[in-house]
N, C-alpha and C positions, 0 to 999 in steps of 0.2 A: 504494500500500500504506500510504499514510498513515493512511486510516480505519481498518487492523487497530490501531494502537496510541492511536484516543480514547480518553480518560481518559473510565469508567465512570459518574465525576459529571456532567460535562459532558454528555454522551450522555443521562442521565435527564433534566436537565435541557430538553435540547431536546424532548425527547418529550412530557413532559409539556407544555411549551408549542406543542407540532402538538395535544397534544389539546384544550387549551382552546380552541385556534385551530375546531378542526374541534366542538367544542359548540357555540361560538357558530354556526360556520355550520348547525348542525343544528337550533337555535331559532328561524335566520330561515327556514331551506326548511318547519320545520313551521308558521309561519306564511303562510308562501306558498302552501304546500299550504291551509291552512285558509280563505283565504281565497278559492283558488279554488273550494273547496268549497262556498262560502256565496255565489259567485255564481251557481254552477250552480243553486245551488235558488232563488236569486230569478230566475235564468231559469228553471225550471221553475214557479217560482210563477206568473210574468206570460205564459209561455204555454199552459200547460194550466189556467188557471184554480183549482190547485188552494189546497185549504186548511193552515192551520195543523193541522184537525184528522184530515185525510188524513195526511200526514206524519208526525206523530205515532202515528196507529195504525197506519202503517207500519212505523215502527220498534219499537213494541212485536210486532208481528207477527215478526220480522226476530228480535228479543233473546229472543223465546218460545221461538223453532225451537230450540234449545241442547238438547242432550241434557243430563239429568237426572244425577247421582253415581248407580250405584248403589248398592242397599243390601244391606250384607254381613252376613248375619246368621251367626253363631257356633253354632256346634253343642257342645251339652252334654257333656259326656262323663260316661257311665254310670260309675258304682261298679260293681266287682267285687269 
């Protein structure tokens, strides 16, 4: 029951420092991630022979599909 009576400051304290803890590890997994991302496609590059400009109008393909905002047009109100 000792942890019912940490001092409030202390306690923020740590927290805050688990979370800087846990950003940093979150900068390296997203470059781990990124990088296996970028082998993938140099293996996809060196076995399916493809191009730079395949991939590319892939991905505009891919960012196209996005549905649109629609648009909300406002209705008048008559005088009476």
């Amino acid at each position: 029951m000792s942890d019912a009576k940490k001092d409030p400051q202390q306690e923020l304290e740590e927290m805050i420092a688990a979370q800087k803890m846990l950003e940093e590890q979150i900068k390296q997994q997203r470059e781990i991630a990124r990088q296996a991302a970028l082998d993938t496609i140099k293996r996809l590059y060196e076995t399916h022979a493809f191009e730079y400009k395949d991939v590319k109008d892939f991905i505009k393909v891919t960012a196209a599909r996005k549905t649109a905002a629609r648009k909300t047009t406002t209705r008048k109100k008559r005088g009476t």
